[in-house]
C-alpha positions as CSV (number, residue, x, y, z in Angstrom):
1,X,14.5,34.4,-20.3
2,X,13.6,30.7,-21.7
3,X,10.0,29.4,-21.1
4,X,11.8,26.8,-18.5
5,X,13.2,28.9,-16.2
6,X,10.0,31.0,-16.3
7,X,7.8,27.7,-15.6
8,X,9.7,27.1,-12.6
9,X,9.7,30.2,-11.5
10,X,6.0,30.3,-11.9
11,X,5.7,27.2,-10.1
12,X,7.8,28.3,-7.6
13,X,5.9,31.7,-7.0
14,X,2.5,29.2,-6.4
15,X,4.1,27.5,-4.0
16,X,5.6,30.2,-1.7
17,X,2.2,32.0,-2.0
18,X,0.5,29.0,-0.4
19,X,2.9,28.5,2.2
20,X,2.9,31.8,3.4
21,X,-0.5,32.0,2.9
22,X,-0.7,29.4,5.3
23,X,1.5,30.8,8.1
24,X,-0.3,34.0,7.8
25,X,-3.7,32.4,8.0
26,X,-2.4,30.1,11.5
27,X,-1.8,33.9,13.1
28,X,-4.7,35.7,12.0
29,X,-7.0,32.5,13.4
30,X,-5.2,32.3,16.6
31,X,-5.0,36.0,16.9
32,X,-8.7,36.0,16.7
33,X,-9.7,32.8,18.4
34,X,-7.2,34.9,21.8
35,X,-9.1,37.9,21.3
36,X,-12.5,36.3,22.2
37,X,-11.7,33.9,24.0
38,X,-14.0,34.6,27.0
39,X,-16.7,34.2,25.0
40,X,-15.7,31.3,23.3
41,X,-15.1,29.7,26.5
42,X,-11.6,28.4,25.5
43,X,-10.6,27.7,28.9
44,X,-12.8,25.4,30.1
45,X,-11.9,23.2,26.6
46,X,-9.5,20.1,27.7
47,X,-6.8,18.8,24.8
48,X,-5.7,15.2,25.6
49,X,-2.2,15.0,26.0
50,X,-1.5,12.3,23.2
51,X,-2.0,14.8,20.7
52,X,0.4,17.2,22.2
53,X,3.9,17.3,22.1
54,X,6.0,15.5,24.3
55,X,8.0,18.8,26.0
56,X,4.6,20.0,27.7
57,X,5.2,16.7,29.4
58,X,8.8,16.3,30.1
59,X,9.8,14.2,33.4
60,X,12.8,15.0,34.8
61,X,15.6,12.5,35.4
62,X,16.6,11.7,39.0
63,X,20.3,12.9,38.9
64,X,19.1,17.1,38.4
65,X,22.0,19.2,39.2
66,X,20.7,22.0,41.4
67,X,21.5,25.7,39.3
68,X,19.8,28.1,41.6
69,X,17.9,28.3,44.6
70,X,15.9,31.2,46.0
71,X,13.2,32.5,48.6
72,X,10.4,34.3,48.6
73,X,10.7,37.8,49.6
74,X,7.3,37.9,50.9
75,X,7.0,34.0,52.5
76,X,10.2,32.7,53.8
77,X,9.1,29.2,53.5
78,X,8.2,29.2,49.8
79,X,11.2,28.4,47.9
80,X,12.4,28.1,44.4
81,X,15.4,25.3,43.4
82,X,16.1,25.4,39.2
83,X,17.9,22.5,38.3
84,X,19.4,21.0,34.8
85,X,16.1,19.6,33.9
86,X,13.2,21.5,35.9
87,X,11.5,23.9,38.7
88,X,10.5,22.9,41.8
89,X,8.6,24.5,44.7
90,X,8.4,24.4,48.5
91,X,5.7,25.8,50.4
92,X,7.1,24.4,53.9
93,X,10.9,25.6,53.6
94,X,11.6,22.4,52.0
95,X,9.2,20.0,53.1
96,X,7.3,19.4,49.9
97,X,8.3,20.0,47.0
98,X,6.6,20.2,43.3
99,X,7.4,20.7,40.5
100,X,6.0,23.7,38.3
101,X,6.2,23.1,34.5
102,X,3.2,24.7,32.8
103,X,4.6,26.6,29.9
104,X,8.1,26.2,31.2
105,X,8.6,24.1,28.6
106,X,12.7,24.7,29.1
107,X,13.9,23.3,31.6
108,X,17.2,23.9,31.9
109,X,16.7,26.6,34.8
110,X,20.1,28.7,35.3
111,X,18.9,31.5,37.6
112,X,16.0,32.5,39.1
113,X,14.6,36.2,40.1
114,X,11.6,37.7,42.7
115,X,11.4,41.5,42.2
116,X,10.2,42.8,45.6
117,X,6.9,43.9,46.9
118,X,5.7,41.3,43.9
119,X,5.6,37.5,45.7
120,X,3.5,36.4,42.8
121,X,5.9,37.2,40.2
122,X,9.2,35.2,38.9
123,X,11.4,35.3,36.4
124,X,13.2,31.5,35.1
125,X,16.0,32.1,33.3
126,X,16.8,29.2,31.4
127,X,19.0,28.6,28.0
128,X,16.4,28.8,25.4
129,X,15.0,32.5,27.1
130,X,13.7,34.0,30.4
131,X,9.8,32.8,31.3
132,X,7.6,34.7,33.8
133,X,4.9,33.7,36.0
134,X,2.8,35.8,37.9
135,X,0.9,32.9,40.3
136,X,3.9,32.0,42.1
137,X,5.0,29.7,39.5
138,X,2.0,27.9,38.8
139,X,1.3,28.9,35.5
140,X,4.7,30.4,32.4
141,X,1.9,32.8,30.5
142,X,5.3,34.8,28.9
143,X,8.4,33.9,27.4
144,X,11.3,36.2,26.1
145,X,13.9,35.5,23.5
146,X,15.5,36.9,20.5
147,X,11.9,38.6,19.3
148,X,11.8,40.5,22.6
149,X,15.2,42.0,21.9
150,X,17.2,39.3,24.1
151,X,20.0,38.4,21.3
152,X,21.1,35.6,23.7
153,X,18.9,33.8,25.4
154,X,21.1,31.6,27.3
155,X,21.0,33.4,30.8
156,X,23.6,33.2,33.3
157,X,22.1,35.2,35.6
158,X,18.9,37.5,36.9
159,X,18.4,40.3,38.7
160,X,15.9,42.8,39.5
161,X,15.7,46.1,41.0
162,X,14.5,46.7,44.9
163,X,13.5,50.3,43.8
164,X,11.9,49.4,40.3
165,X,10.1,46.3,39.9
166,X,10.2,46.5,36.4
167,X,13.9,47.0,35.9
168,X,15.1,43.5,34.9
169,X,18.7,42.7,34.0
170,X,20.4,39.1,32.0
171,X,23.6,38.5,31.9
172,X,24.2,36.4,29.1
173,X,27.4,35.0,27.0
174,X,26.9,37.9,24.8
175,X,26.4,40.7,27.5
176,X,24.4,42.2,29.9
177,X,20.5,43.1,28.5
178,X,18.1,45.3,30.2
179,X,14.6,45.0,30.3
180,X,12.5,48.2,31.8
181,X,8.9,46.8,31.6
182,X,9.1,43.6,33.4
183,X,11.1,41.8,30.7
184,X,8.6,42.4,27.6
185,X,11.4,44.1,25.7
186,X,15.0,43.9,26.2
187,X,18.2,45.7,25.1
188,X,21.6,45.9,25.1
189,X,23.3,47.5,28.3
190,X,27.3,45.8,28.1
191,X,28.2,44.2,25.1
192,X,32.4,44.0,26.8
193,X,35.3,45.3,25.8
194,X,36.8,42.8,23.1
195,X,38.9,41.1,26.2
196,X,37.0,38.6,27.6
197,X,34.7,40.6,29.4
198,X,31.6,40.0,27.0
199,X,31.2,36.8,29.1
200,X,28.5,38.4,31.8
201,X,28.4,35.4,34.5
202,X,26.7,37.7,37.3
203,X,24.5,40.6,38.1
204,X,24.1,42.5,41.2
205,X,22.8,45.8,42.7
206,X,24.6,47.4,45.7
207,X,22.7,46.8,48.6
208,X,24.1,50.2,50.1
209,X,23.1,51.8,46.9
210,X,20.3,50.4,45.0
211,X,21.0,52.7,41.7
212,X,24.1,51.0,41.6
213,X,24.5,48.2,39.7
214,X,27.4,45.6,39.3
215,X,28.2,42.7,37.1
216,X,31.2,40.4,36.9
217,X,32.5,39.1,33.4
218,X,35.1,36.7,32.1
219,X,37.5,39.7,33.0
220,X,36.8,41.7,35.8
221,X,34.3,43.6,37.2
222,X,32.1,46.5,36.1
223,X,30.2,49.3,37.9
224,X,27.1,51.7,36.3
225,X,26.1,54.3,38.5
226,X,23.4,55.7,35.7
227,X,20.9,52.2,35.8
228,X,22.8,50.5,33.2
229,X,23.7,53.2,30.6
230,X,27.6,53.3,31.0
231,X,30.0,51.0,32.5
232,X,33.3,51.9,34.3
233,X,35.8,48.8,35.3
234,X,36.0,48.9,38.8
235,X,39.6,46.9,40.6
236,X,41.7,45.7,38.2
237,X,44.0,42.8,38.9
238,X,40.6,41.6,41.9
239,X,38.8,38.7,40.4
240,X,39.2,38.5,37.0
241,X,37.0,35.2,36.6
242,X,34.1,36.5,38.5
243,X,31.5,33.9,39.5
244,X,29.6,35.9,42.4
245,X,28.9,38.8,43.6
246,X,27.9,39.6,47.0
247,X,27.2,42.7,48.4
248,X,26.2,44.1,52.4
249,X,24.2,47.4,53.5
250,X,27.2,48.2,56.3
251,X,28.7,51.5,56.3
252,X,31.3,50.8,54.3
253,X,29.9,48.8,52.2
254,X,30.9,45.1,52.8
255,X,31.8,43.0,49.2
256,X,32.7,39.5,49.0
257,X,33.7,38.3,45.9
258,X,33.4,35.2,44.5
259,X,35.9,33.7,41.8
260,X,37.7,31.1,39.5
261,X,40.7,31.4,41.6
262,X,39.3,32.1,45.4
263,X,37.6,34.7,47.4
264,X,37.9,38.3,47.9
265,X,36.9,40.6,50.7
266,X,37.1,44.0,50.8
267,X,35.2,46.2,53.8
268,X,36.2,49.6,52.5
269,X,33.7,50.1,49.7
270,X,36.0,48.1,47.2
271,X,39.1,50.3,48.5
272,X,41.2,47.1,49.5
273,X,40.7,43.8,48.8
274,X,42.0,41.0,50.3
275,X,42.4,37.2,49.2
276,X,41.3,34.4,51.8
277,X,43.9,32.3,52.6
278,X,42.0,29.1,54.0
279,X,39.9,29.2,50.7
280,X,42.9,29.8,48.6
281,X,43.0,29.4,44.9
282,X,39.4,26.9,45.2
283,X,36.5,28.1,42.4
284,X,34.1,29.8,44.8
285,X,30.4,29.1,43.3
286,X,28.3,30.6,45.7
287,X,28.0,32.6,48.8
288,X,25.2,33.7,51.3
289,X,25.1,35.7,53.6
290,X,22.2,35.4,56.2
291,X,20.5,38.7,56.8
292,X,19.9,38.1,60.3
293,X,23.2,37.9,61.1
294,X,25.6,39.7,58.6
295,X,28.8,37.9,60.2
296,X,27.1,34.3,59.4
297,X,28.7,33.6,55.7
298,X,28.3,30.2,53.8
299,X,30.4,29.3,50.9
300,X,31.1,26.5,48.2
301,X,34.2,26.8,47.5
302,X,36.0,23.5,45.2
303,X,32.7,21.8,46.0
304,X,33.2,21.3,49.6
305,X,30.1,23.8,51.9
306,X,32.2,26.0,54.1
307,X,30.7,28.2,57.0
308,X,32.2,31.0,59.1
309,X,30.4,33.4,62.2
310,X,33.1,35.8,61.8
311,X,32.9,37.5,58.7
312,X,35.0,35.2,56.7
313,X,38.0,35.0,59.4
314,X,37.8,31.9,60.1
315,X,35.9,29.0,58.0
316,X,34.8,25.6,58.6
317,X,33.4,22.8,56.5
318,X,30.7,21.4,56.7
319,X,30.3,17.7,55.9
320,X,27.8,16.2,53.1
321,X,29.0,12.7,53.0
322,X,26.9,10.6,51.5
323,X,28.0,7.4,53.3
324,X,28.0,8.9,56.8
325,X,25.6,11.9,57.2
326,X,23.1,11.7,54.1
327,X,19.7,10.2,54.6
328,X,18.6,9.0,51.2
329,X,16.1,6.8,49.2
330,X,18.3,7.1,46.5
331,X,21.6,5.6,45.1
332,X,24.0,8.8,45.5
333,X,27.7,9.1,44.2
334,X,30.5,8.8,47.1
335,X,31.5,12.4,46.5
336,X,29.4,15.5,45.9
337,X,29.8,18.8,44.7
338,X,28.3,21.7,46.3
339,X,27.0,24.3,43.5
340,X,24.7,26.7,45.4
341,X,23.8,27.5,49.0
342,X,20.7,29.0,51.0
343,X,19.8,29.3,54.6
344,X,15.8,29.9,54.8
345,X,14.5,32.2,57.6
346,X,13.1,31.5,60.8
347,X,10.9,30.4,62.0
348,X,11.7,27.3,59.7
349,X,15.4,28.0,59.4
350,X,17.1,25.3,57.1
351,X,20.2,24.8,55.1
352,X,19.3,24.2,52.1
353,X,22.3,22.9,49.9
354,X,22.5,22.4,46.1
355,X,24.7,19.9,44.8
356,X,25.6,17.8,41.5
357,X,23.5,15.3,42.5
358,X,20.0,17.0,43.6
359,X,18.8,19.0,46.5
360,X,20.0,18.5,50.5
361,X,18.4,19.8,53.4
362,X,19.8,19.9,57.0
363,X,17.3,21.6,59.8
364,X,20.4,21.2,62.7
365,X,22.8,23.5,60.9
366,X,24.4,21.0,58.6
367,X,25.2,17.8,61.2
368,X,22.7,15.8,59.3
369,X,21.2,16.2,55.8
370,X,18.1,14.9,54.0
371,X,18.5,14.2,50.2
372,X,15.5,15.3,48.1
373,X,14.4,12.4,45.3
374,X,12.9,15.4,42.9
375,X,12.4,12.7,40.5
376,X,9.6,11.0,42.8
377,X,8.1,14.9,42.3
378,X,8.6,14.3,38.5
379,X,7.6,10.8,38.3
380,X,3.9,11.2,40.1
381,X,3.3,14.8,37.7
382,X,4.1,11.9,34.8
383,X,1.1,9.6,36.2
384,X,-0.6,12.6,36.5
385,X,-3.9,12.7,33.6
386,X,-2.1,15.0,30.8
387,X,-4.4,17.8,29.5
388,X,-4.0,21.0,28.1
389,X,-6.9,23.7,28.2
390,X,-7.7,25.0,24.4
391,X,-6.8,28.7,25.3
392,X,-3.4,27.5,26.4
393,X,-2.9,25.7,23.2
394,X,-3.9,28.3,20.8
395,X,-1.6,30.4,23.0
396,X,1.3,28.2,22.5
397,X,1.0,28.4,18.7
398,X,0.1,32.3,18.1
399,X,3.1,33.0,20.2
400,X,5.3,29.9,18.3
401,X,6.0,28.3,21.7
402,X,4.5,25.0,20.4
403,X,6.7,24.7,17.4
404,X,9.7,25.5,19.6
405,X,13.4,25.9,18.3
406,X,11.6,25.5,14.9
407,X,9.4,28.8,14.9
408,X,12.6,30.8,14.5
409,X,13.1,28.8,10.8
410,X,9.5,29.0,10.1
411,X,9.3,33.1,10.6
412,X,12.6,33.1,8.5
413,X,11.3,31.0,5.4
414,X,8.2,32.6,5.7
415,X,10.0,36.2,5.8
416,X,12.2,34.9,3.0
417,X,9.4,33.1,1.1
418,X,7.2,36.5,0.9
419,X,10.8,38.2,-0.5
420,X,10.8,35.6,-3.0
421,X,7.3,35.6,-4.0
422,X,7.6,39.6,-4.7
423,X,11.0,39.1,-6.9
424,X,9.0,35.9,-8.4
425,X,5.8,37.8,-9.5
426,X,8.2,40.3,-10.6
427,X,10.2,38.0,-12.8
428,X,7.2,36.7,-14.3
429,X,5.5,40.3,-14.3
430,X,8.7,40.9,-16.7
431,X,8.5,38.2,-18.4
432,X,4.4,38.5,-19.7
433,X,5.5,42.2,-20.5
434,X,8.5,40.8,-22.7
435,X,5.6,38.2,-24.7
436,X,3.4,40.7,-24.9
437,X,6.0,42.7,-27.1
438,X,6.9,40.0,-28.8
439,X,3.2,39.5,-29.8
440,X,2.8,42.8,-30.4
441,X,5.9,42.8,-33.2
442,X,4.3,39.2,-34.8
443,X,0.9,40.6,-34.8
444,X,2.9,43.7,-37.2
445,X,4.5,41.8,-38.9
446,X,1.7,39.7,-40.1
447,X,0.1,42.7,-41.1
448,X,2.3,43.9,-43.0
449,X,2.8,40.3,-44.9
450,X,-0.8,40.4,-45.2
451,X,-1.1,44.4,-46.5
452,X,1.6,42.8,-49.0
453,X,-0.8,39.8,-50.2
454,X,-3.3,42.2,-50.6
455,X,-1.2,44.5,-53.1
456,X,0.1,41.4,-55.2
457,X,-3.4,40.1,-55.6
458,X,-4.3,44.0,-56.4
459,X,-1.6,44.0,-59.0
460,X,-2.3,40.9,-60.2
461,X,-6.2,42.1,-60.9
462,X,-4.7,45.1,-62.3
463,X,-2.7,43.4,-64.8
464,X,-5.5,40.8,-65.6
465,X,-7.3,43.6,-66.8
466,X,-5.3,45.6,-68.1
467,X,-4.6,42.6,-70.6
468,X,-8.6,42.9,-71.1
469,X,-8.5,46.5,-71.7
470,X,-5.4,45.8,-74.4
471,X,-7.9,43.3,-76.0
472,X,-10.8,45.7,-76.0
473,X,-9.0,48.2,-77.7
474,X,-7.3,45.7,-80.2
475,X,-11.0,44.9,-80.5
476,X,-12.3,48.1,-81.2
477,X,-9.7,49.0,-83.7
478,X,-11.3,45.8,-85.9
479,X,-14.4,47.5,-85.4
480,X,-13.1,50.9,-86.1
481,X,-11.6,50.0,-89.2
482,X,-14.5,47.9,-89.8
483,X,-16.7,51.6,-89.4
484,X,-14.2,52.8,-92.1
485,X,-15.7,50.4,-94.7
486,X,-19.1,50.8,-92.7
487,X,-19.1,54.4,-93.6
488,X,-18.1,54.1,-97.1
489,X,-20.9,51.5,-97.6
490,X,-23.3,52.9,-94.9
491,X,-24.4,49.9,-93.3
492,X,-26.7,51.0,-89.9
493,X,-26.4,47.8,-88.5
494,X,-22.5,47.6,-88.1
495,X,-22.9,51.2,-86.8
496,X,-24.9,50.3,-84.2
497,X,-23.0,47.6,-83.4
498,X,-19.7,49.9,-83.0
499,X,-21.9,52.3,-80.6
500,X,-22.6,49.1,-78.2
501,X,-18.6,48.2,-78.1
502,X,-18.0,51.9,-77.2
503,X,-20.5,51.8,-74.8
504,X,-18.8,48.5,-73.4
505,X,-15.5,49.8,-73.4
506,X,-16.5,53.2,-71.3
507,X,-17.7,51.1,-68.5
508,X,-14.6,49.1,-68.2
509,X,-12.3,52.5,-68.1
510,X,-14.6,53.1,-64.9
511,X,-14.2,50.4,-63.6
512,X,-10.5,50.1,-64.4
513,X,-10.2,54.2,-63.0
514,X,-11.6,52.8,-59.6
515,X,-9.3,49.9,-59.0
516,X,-6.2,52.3,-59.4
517,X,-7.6,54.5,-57.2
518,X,-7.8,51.6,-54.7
519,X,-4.5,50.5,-55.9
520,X,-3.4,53.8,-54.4
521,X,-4.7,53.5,-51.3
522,X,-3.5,50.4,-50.6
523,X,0.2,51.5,-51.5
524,X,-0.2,54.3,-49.4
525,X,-1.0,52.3,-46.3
């Protein structure tokens, strides 16, 4: 490993750290700030909308293709119309309308959902996720998407169950999912066959049988008797390109079936089908069915509204001609194209019609129509002062709302930057072992260059000395032959002399003993 690669690497490590440091620290503080709330009094704490993002303060555009429409269970003059770009509300059966954004911050609203015996809840489903209110709308406190198990969040269509409130079903581009605690997880129920039929477009449960559940798919339809677990193809060669679903409490049980390629009956429980012939081959988009009068059936079928009081016999259209029968502040196109279709309950009873061009509204069963400008709804929320309270906020980024499309990449880099700093501190964890060895083997071998030094100089004493030695003993031989002559002429004082020389010379063999023996230690080592 070269000291580059492990520079970068180092630098690298630094930077990840704080990163994720950072990430982790915006979720802990928001985590906490949530938790106490009350006593922070977060609530009552007003943001200015200039320092927000634009989304929480989207306008819709005037032409807003109607999606869905749908009426309150419990009130039958609230209702709910989800267009291409927002959600709008009627308390009157279509009198006033408003629209309801707060944290719906999609809103591209493809189908909407009541479960019974709750007015106060909805489901959106929309085609960044599915967001629920529980205040009739006025307030989106939860969103679910790929975390919550939903793999796809572009919804097709919702539906819940009349038996368990909590039993929530998507149908999606990539299946069918199934929520059973009021959406807050979600799994897969249908994930198709390989043959088209991964394409969910519609979800229904039997009115004759609520445990029964049906869906129709890119290729044919499915029945699950067992709340979602298995799936058994139910009429081959009926409705291939499903596009609706509707089904009557009658003994048999009435379907009408609404497709790519026309519209199927059947009043023997799915038995027999039959195609209508005045309908023919025309994409059929949406059907209702009023519950007060089973026989009373509305239908868009190739964008024209069609209406029959005998079951489907017979059918006639109804006209929505902007140049003859359309009241209207607005500039409309000459044609329109009828996409969904609802008849609100007495004692308001209206038609309320869903087109490419916005919302229409006929009280005298369809002679005359009202068109709805949404966009005046949307333009007076845009005048509107644009605050956000602090607890909503701090909501919006613990939950990774606020950063939007871009929380997904954040909880990925930061997932992947914590991988990376592990491997990184691991790299350089190796790399401070591998320097420490190499230390290690320099510090040795120094030593041993220095243990070598040591000897050298040692032997290098030792030979000095032992030259001194040689001439002590060269001089003591002089003096020894001098003691010769000494003796023979008995002189004292060279005597003496000779006894201090010895003397001399027995000190340095001491000396010279202990150096060898220190010599030898040395070698040893």
């Amino acid at each position: 490993m070269s000291i580059r690669f492990f520079k970068h690497t180092r630098l690298l490590h630094k930077w990840i750290g704080f990163i994720s440091a950072a990430f982790v620290l915006v979720l802990s503080v928001s985590g906490v700030l949530l938790m106490h709330h009350e006593k922070l009094g977060l609530d009552k704490v007003l943001i200015d909308g200039k320092y927000l993002p634009k989304k929480y303060f989207m306008v819709s555009a005037p032409d807003q293709p109607v999606q869905s429409i749908v009426q309150s269970p419990a009130d039958e003059k609230t209702v709910y119309v989800g267009t291409g770009r927002g959600l709008f509300r009627s308390r009157d059966a279509g009198g006033h309308w408003a629209e309801l954004k707060d944290g719906l911050f999609n809103q591209n609203i493809r189908a909407l959902a009541i479960p019974p015996g709750r007015p106060g809840t909805i489901y959106a489903g929309t085609a960044k996720g599915i967001f629920k209110s529980e205040d009739a709308g006025d307030h989106w406190t939860d969103w679910f998407e790929e975390s919550s198990g939903l793999a796809n969040p572009e919804i097709n269509d919702l539906t819940v169950s009349s038996e368990f409130p909590g039993l929530l079903f998507a149908a999606t581009p990539s299946g069918l999912f199934v929520s059973r605690d009021g959406g807050e997880t979600w799994e897969t129920s249908f994930a198709g066959n390989g043959d088209g039929s991964r394409d969910v477009r519609t979800a229904r449960f039997s009115s004759a049988a609520p445990g029964v559940l049906y869906i129709g798919t890119g290729n044919g339809l499915y029945r699950s008797d067992d709340g979602g677990k298995s799936w058994e193809k139910k009429w081959s060669g009926v409705g291939e390109d499903v596009l609706q679903l509707v089904s009557l409490n009658t003994e048999p049980e009435f379907f009408y079936l609404g497709t790519g390629h026309g519209l199927y009956k059947s009043f023997t429980q799915g038995t027999a089908w039959t195609q209508d012939r005045e309908i023919g081959g025309e994409p059929v988009r949406s059907i209702f069915v009023d519950p007060e009068n089973s026989a009373r059936i509305y239908a868009a079928a190739g964008g024209r509204l069609l209406y029959s009081k005998d079951g489907g016999d017979r059918w006639e259209g109804i006209s929505i001609d902007p140049g003859k029968n359309v009241s209207s502040d607005a500039a409309l196109p000459a044609s329109l194209s009828i996409t969904r279709i609802l008849r609100s309950a007495p004692p308001s009873p209206a038609l309320i019609a869903g087109t490419t061009a916005g919302l229409m509204i006929s009280r005298d069963e369809g002679r005359h129509w009202n068109h709805i400008d949404l966009s005046s709804t949307s333009s007076a929320a845009a005048d509107a002062p644009r605050r956000m309270d602090l607890l909503k906020l701090i909501t919006e980024i613990h939950t990774g709302r606020y950063f939007g499309s871009y929380f997904y990449l954040a909880v990925d880099l930061a997932t992947a930057g914590l991988v990376a700093l592990v491997f990184s501190g691991v790299v350089i964890g190796a790399y401070r072992a591998q320097m420490a060895r190499r230390k290690k083997a320099l510090v040795e071998k120094e030593l041993g260059v220095d243990m070598i030094i040591d000897i050298q100089e040692t032997a290098d004493d030792l030979s000095q000395e032992s030259r001194q030695i040689h001439d002590m003993v060269e001089h003591i031989n002089q003096h020894l032959a001098k003691c010769k002559s000494i003796y023979m002429r008995k002189e004292k004082k060279e005597i003496e002399e000779i006894g201090r020389h010895i003397h001399t010379l027995d000190k340095k063999m001491h000396h010279i003993i202990e150096r060898i023996g220190e010599f030898e230690k040395i070698s040893q080592n």
